[in-house]
C-alpha positions as CSV (number, residue, x, y, z in Angstrom):
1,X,0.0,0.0,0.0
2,X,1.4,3.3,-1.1
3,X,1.7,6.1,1.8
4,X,0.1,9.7,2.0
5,X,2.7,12.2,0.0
6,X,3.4,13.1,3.4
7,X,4.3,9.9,5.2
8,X,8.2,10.3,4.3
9,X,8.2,13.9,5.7
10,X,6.5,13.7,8.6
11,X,9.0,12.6,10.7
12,X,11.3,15.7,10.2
13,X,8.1,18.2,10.4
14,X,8.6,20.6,13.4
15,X,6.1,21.6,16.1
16,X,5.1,23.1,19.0
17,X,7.6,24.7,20.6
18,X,10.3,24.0,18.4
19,X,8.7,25.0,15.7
20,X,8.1,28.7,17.6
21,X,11.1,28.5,19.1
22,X,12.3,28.6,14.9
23,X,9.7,31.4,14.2
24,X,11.0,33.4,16.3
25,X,14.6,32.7,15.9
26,X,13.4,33.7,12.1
27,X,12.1,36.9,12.8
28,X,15.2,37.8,14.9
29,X,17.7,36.8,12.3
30,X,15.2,39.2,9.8
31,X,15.2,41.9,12.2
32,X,18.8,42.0,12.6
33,X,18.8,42.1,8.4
34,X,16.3,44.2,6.9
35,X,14.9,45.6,10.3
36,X,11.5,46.5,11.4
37,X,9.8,47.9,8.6
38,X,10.9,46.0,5.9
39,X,10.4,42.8,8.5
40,X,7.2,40.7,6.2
41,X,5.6,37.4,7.5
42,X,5.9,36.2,4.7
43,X,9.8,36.5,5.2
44,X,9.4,35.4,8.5
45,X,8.0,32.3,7.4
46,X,10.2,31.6,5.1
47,X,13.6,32.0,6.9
48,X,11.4,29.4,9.5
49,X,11.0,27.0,6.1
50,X,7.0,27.1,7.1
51,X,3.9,28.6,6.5
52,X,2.4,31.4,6.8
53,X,-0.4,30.3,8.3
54,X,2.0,28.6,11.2
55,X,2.4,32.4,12.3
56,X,-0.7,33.9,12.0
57,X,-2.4,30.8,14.1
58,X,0.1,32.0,16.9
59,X,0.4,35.5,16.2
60,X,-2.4,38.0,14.8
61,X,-0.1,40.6,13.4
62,X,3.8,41.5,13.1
63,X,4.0,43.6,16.2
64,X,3.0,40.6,18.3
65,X,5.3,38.2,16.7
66,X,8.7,40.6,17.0
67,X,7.6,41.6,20.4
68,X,7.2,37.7,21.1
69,X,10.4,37.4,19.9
70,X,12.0,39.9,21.5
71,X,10.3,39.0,25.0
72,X,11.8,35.6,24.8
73,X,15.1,36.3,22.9
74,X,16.6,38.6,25.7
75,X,18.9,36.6,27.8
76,X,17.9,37.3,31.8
77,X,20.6,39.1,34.0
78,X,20.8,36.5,36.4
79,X,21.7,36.5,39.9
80,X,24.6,38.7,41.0
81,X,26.8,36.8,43.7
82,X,28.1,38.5,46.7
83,X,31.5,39.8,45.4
84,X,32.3,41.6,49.2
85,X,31.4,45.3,47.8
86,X,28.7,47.5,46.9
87,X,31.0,48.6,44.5
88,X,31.8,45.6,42.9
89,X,28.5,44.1,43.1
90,X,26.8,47.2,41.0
91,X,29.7,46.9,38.2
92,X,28.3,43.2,37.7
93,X,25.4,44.4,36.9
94,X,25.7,46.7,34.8
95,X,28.0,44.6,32.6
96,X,25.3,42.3,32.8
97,X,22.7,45.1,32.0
98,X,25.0,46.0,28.5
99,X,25.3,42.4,28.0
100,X,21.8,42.0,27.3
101,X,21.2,45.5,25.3
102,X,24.2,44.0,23.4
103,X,22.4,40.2,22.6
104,X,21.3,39.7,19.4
105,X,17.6,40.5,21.1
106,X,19.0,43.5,22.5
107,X,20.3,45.1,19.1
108,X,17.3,44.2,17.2
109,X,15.1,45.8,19.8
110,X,17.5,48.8,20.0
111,X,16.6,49.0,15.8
112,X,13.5,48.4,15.9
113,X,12.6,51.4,18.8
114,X,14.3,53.7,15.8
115,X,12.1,52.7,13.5
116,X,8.9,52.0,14.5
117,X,5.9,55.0,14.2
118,X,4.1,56.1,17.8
119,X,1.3,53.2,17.9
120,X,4.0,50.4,18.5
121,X,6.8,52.6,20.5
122,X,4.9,52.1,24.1
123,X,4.9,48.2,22.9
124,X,7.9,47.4,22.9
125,X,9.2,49.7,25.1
126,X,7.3,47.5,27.7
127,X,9.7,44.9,26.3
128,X,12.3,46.8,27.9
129,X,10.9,47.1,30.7
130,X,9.9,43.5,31.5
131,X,12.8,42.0,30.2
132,X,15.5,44.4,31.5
133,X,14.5,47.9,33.5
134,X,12.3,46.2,35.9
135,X,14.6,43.1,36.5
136,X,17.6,45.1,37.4
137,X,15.6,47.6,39.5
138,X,14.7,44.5,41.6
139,X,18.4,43.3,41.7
140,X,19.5,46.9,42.5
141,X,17.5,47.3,45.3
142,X,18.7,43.6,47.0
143,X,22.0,45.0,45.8
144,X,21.8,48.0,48.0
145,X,19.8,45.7,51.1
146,X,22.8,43.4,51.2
147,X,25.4,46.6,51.0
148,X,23.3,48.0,54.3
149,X,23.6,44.6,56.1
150,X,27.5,44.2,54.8
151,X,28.3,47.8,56.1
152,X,29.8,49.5,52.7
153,X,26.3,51.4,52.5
154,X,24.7,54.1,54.6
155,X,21.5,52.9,56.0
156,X,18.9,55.6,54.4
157,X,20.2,55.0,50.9
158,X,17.5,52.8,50.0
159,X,15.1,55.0,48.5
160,X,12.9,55.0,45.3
161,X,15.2,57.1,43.3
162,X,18.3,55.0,43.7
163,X,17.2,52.2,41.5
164,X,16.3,54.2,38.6
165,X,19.9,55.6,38.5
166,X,21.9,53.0,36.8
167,X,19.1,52.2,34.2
168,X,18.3,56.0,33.5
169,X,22.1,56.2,32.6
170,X,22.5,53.3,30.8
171,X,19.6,54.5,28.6
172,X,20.2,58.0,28.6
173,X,23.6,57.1,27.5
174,X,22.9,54.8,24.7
175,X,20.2,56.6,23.1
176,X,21.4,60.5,23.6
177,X,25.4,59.7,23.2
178,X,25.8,56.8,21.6
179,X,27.5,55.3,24.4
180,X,28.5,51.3,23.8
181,X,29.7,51.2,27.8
182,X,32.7,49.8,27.7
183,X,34.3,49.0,31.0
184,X,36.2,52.3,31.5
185,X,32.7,53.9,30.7
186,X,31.1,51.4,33.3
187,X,34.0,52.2,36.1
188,X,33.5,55.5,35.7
189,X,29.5,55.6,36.2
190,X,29.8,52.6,39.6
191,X,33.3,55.3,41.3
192,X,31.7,58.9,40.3
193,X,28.3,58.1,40.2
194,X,26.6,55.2,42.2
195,X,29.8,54.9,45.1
196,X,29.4,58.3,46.4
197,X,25.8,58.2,46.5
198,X,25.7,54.7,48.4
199,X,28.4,55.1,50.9
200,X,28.6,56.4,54.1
């Protein structure tokens, strides 16, 4: 008895999540080449050698497929060990802050906040946020609790201000300047910036 045309491929068919997990690895690599406006489904689909129809069951439009991607292709700061300072503690961080602006995820969503109108700009800066801003905020603050409890930082320096410094910076930085932070530029912002303010 002769088999279904698809009998021989069906083995190697993808799906589920490694089938989105190729989607979106897709619509990163087109991101990263022809950027957000020139970014197609059809493209997207292609580069993922499926459908189209694979993406749009998953995800109505283009914005929520490159934010998807985006979301999941940002690598996570991670826990910052106790390194014995304040000092050095915070530089972690923020190398591990640039790390992830400097991901493949990271540059594509740099890109894509240049070239994107008004209507999607809130969007994916909330991809920002989730994935970076709000994670380091939380790791600044248990940062600056462990300092208190070490001794290297005054008591009262825990207020709501102090752990928007570092990301305000790194921002402000990148978008206004151009900064790439190097670790001269990262030194400089922990010893002039964030030291003074934190210690006794």
């Amino acid at each position: 008895m002769v088999g279904s045309p698809w009998s021989a491929a069906s083995p190697g068919r993808r799906r589920g999540p490694e089938l989105e997990r190729a989607i979106l690895d897709a619509a990163l690599e087109q991101l990263s080449t022809v950027g957000w406006n020139a970014l197609t489904m059809e493209g997207v689909a292609a580069g993922a050698h499926t459908g189209k129809a694979a993406l749009y069951r998953r995800w109505p439009s283009k914005a929520d497929l490159v934010a998807e991607a985006l979301r999941t292709g940002l690598p996570e700061i991670g826990e910052i060990p106790d390194r014995g300072s304040i000092r050095e503690d915070l530089y972690l961080l923020c190398v591990r802050m640039r790390d992830v602006m400097h991901s493949r995820a990271g540059q594509a969503l740099r890109s894509v906040l240049h070239e994107c109108d008004h209507e999607h700009a809130d969007r994916f800066h909330g991809v920002i946020w989730s994935g970076l801003h709000e994670p380091a905020q939380l790791l600044i603050r248990e940062l600056v609790r462990r300092g208190i409890e070490r001794g290297d930082v005054r008591a009262d320096a825990n207020g709501p201000f102090v752990v928007d410094v570092i990301p305000a910076m790194l921002m402000y930085r990148a978008k206004v300047c151009g900064s790439e932070w190097g670790d001269p530029d990262i030194g400089e912002l922990i010893d002039e910036v964030m030291v003074p303010l934190l210690r006794r």
